[in-house]
C-alpha positions in Angstrom: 0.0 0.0 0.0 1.7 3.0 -1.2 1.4 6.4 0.4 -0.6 9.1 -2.1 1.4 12.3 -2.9 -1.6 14.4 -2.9 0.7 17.1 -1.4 3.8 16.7 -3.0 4.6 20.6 -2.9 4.3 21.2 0.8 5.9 17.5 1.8 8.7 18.9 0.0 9.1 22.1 1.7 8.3 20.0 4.9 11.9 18.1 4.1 13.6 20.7 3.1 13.0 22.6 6.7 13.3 19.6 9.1 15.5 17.1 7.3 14.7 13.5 6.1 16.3 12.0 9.5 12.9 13.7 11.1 10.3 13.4 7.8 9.9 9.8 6.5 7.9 9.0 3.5 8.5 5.3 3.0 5.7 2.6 2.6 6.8 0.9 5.7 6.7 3.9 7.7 3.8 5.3 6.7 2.0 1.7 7.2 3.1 1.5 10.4 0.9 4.7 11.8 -1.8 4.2 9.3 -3.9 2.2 11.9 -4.5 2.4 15.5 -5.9 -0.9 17.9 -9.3 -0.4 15.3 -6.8 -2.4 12.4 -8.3 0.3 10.0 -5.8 1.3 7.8 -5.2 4.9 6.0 -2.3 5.5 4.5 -0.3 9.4 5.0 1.8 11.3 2.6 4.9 11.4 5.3 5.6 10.7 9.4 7.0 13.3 11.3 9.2 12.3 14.5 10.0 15.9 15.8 13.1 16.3 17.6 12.9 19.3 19.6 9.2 21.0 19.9 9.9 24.3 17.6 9.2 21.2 14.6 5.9 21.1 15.7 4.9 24.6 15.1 7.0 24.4 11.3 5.0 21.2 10.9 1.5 23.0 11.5 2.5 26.1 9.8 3.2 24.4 7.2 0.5 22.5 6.7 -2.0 25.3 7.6 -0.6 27.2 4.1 -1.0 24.1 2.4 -3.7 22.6 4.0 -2.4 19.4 4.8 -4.5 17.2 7.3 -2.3 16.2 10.3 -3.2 13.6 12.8 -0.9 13.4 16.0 0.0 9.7 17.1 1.1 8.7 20.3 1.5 4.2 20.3 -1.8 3.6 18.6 -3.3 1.7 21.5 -7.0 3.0 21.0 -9.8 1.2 19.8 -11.8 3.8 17.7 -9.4 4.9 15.0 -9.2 8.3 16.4 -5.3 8.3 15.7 -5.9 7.2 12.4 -4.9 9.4 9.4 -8.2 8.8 7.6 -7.8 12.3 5.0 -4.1 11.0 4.7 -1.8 14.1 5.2 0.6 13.9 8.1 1.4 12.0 11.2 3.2 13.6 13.9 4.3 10.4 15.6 5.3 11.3 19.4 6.0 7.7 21.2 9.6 8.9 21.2 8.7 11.6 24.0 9.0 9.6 26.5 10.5 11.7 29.3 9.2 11.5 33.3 9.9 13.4 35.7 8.8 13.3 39.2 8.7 15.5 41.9 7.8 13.7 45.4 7.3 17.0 47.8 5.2 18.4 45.0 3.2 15.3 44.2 3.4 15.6 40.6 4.4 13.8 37.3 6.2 15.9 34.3 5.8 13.7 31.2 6.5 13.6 27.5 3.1 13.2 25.9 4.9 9.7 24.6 5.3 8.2 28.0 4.1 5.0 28.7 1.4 4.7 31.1 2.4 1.9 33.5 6.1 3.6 33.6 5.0 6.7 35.4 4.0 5.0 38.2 6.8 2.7 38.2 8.9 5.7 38.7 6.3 7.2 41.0 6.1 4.1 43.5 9.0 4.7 45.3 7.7 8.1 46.8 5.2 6.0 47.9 2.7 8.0 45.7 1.0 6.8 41.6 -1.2 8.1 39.0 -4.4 6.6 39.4 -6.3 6.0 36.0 -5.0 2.7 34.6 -6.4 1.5 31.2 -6.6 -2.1 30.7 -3.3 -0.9 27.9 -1.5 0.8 30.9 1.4 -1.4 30.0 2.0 -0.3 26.2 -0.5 3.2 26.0 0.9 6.7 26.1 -0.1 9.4 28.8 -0.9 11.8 25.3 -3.2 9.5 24.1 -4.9 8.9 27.6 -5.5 13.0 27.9 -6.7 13.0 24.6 -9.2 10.6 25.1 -9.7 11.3 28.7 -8.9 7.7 29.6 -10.7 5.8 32.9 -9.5 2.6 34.2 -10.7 -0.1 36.5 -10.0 2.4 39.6 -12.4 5.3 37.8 -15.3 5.3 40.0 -12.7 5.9 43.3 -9.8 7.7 41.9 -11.1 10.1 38.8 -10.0 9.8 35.3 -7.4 11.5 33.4 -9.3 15.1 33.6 -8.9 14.9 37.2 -5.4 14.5 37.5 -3.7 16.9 35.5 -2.5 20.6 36.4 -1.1 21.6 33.2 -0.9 21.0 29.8 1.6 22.7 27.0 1.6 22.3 23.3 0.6 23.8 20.2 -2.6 25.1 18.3 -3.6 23.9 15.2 -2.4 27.1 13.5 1.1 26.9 14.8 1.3 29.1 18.4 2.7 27.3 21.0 0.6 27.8 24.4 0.3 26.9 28.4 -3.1 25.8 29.5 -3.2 26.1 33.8 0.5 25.5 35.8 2.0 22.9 38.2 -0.3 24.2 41.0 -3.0 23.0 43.1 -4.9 25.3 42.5 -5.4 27.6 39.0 -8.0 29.7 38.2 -6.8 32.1 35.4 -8.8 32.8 32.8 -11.2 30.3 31.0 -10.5 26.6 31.4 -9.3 25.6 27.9 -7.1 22.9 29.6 -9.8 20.8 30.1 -11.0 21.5 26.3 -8.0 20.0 25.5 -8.4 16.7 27.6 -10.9 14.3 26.4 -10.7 16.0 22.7 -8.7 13.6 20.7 -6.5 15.3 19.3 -8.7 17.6 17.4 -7.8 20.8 19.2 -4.0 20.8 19.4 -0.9 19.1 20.2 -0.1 18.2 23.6 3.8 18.3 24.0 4.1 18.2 27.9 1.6 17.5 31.1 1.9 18.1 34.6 0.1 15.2 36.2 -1.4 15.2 39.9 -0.1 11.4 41.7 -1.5 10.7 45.1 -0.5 8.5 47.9 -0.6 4.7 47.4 -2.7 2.5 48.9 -0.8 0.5 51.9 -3.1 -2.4 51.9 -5.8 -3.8 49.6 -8.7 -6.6 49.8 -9.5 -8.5 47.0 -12.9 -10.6 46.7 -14.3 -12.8 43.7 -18.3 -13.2 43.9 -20.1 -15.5 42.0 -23.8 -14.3 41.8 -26.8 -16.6 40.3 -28.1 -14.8 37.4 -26.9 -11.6 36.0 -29.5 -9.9 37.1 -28.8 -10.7 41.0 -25.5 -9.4 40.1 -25.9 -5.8 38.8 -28.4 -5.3 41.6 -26.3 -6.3 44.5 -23.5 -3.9 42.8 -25.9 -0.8 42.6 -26.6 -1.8 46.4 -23.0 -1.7 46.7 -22.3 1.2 45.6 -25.4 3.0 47.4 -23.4 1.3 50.8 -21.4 4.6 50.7 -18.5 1.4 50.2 -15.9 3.2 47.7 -14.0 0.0 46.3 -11.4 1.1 44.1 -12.5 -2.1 41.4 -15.1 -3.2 41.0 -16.0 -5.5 37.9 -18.8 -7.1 36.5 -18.7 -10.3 34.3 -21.9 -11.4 32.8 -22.6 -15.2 32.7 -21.7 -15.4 29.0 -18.4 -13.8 29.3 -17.9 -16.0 32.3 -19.1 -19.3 29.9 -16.5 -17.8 27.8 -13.3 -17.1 30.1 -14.0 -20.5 31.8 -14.2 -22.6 28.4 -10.8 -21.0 27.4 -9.4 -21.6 30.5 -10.3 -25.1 30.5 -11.6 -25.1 33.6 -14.3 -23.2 36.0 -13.7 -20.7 38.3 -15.9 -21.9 41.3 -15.9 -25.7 42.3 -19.6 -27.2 42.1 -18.9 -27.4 46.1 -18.6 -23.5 46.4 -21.3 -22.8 43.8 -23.4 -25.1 46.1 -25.3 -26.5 43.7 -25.9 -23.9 41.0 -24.0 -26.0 38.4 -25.7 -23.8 35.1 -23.5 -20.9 34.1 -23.4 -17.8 37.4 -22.4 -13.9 37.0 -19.3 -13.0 38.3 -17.9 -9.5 40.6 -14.5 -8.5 41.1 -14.1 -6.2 44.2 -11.2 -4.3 44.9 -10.9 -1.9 48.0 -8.2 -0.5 49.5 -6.6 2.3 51.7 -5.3 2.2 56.0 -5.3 -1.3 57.3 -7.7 0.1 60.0 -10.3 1.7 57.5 -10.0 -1.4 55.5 -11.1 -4.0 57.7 -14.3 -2.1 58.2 -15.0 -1.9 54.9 -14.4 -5.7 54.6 -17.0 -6.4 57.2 -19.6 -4.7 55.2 -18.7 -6.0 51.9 -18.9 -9.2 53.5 -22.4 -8.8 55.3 -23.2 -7.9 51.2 -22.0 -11.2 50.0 -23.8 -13.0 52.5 -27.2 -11.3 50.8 -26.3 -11.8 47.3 -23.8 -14.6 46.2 -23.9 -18.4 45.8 -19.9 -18.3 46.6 -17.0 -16.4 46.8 -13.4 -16.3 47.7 -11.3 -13.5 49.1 -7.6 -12.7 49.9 -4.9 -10.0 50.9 -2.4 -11.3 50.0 -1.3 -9.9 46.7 -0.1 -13.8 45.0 -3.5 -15.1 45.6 -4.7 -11.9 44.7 -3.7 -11.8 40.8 -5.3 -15.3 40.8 -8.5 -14.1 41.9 -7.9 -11.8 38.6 -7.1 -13.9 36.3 -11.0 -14.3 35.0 -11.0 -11.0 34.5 -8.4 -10.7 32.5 -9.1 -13.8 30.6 -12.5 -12.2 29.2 -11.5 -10.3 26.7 -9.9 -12.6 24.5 -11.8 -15.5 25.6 -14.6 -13.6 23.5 -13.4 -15.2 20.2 -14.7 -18.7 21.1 -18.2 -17.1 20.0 -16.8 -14.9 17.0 -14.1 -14.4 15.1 -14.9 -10.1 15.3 -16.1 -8.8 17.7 -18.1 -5.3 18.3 -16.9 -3.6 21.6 -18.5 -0.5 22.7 -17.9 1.3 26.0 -20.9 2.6 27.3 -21.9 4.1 30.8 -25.7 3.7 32.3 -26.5 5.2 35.1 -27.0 2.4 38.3 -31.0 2.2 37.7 -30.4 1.0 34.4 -27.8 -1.4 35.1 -30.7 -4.2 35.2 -32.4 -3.1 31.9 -29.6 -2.7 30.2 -28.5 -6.0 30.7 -31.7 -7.6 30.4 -32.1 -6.0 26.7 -28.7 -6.9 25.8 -29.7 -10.6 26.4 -33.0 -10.3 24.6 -31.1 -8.5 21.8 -28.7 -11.6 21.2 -31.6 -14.3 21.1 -33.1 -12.2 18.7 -30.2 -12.1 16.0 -28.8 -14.8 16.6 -25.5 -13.6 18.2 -23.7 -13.9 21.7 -24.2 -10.1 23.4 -21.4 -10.9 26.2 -21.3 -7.8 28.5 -18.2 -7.1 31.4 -17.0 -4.0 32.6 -17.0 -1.8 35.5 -19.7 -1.9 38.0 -18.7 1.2 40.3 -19.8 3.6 37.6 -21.9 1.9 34.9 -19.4 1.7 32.4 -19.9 -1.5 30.7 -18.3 -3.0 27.8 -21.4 -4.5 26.1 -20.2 -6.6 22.6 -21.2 -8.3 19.5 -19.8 -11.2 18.9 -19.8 -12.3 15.1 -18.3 -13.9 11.9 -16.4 -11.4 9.9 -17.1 -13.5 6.7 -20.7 -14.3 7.2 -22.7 -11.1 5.1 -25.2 -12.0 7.4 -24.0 -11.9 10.5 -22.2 -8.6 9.8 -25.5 -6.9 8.6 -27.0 -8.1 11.6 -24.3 -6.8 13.9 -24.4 -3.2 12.2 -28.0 -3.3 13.0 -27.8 -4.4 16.0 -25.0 -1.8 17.2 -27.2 1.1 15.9 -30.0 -0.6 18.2 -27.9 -0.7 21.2 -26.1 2.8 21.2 -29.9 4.2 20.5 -31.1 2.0 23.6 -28.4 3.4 25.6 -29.1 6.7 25.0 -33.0 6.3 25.8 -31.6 4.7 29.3 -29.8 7.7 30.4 -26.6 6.7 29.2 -23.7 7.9 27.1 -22.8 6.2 23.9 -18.8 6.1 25.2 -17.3 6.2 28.8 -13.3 5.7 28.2 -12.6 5.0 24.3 -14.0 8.4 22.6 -15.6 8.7 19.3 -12.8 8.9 16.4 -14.4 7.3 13.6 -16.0 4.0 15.4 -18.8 6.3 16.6 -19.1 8.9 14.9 -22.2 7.9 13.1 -23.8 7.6 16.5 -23.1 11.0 17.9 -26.3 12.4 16.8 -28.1 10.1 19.4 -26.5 11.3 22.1 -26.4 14.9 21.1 -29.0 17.9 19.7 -27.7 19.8 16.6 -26.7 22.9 19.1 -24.6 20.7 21.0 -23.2 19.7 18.0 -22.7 23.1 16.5 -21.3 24.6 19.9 -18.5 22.0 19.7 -18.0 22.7 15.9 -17.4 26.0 16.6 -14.7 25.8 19.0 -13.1 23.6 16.5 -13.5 26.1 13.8 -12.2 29.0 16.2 -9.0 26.7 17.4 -8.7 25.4 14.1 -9.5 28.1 11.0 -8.3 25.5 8.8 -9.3 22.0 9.8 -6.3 20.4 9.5 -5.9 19.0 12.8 -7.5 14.8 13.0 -9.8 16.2 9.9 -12.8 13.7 9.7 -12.5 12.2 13.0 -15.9 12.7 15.6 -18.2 14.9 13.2 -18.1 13.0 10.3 -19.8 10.0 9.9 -17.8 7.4 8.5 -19.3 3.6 7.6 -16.7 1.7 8.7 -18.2 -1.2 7.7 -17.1 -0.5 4.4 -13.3 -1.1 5.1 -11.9 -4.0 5.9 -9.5 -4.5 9.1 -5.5 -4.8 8.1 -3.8 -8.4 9.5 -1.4 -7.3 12.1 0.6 -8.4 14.9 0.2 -5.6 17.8 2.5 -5.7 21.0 -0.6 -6.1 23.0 -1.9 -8.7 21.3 -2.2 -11.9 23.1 0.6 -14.7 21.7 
């Protein structure tokens, strides 16, 4: 797949001014950040690995006189194709960023917008503090993508996502300026907020070249518990009980009986013995529960949890010891790929319900796969109604992927009419962009459009991606090997 020159004249000048060792135009290059976790591939004109951040503002410059479309890239973690070049262009690839500082008095975290995830806290750990939002990618994402997308995490519903741990942000406007949003303070209250315009925007409103992140103390000790719950009906109410407990567990997952069917066939063995499960041999919900804080806060909390287990669950184990601990895990992060023993594609949308709709949600999810035909396997994260709900189908089968466009359409629209939003943690990109008119009126739509228009004069910057629906059922996904791909 060959890159199209469809702006030869302004990738020229763009060499000439930052040098070929930073500007790449081969094939294999510009393959390599033509896709993101989505496996969509759009090919750009050239890749652009900056070396100091002046190249930026040439890059954008530039390609506001020419018009280029530029889309920044961080490692192409994300699962909506938000990252993807999809008007070709340029791609400012930043995963060499990679810089961390850390201040331990200040309690805060200077990063490269390139930085992996996990290795801030590695580096943050031993001050005894860490950054709290933890993506199931933690290990290969980059903090620029996570502020971009305002990325969650299992610990979300305790600790706050991304927008709540970040002071400051610096980086560039579409047209070239470079500008601070807030400071490493605690506490900022200059002018109008556009720091927080820029988090959760995927990359449509500039380029984020550093971030001061807020860390806070670590947890010194943690209770894990594994509940298996009849039906999944039993299970989503006992979590909204949970939850309305005043409990604040810092996980708390939810595993539907067909992900569970799922995990435990490709495990090849079942979670809970038929002794535990006490004679509820047909297939049982599963919760995660995490909490954690002061030894002496903890074991209250541990009581209460376990005068809830006693009202709801057919069995359940629980440890604090942190070996035993990552077994207790393991189902949950089995689930995921254990979905492709009932597809081989799978539909994965991140929505959020609010706790009253947990049960209906779930309940028309179920109805919804005995209707087409398909498994509807639902996990995700209790404490704040963010579940992942999926269809599960055969890419090759016409009829199975008409029945699964449907039957997203259905589901996002269902979502919406439940008080919920049609993504929690993933954003929109292209994946749902044909689905933002659900959740929003025309004047929402507008208002947004015209900050982008006033940020952006040109619309150069991730051109296509949120406003413009896209049928991505018309592409086909690239075969590639990611690092996070399961061997």
């Amino acid at each position: 797949m060959t890159p199209l020159p469809t702006h030869p004249l302004a990738t020229k000048e763009l060499l000439k001014q930052l040098g070929p060792e930073k500007v790449k135009t081969d094939e294999a290059t510009c393959f390599a950040a033509s896709y993101d976790n989505m496996r969509l591939s759009f090919m750009p004109e050239a890749v652009i690995r900056p070396g100091v951040e002046e190249d930026i503002g040439t890059v954008l410059k530039l390609a506001n006189l020419h018009r280029v479309p530029v889309t920044v890239r961080g490692r192409g973690t994300g699962n909506t194709g938000a990252s993807s070049p999809i008007q070709g262009g340029w791609v400012i690839h930043l995963d060499h960023w990679d810089k961390i500082e850390i201040d331990p008095v200040a309690a805060m975290a200077t990063v490269q917008p390139g930085a992996i995830t996990a290795k801030i806290n590695e580096l943050a750990a031993p001050h005894g503090l860490f950054f709290p939002p933890d993506p199931s990618s933690l290990k290969y994402c980059s903090i620029g993508g996570n502020i971009a997308t305002n990325a969650g995490g299992l610990r979300a519903a305790k600790y706050g996502v991304v927008r709540d741990h970040v002071y400051a942000l610096e980086g560039y406007l579409p047209t070239g300026e470079k500008v601070t949003w807030g400071a490493p303070l605690r506490k900022f209250v200059s002018g109008i907020n556009l720091r927080d315009l820029w988090i959760g925007s995927e990359g449509t409103l500039g380029v984020i070249t550093k971030a001061v992140l807020k860390l806070v103390n670590r947890p010194t000790a943690r209770r894990t518990f594994l509940v298996a719950c009849r039906s999944d009906e039993i299970a989503l109410e006992a979590a909204a009980q949970l939850m309305g407990s005043r409990i604040n567990p810092a996980v708390f997952e939810f595993l539907d009986t067909q992900t569970v069917a799922a995990a435990e066939k490709q495990r090849g063995s079942r979670v809970f013995s038929s002794a535990e499960l006490k004679g509820v041999e047909t297939t049982h919900a599963i919760l995660l529960i995490e909490i954690d804080g002061h030894p002496a806060t903890l074991a209250e909390d541990a009581q209460k949890v376990r005068a809830w287990i006693t009202r709801y669950a057919v069995a359940h184990r629980e440890t604090d010891n942190e070996t035993e601990a990552e077994a207790l895990w393991d189902i949950r992060r089995t689930c995921s790929q254990a979905m492709y023993s009932l597809g081989n594609a799978k539909l994965n949308e991140d929505i959020v319900v609010p706790f009253k709709s947990y049960v209906p949600l779930i309940q028309y999810t179920q109805a919804l796969g005995q209707r087409i035909g398909l498994a509807t396997p639902t996990f995700g994260h209790a404490a704040d109604g963010n579940f992942h709900v999926h269809i599960m189908y055969n890419r090759d089968n016409p009829e199975h992927c008409r029945k699964a466009e449907e039957a997203i359409y259905e589901v996002m629209k269902k979502v919406v009419e439940l008080g919920g939003a049609i993504t929690g943690e993933h954003g929109i990109g292209i994946a749902k962009s044909p689905f933002l008119s659900l959740q929003h009126s025309p004047a929402e739509i507008q208002a947004m459009l015209a900050v982008k228009k006033a940020l952006d004069p040109n619309n150069i910057l991730a051109p296509g991606q949120i406003f413009e629906p896209l049928n991505v059922w018309e592409y086909r996904p690239v075969k590639v090997h990611c690092a996070w791909d399961k061997h």
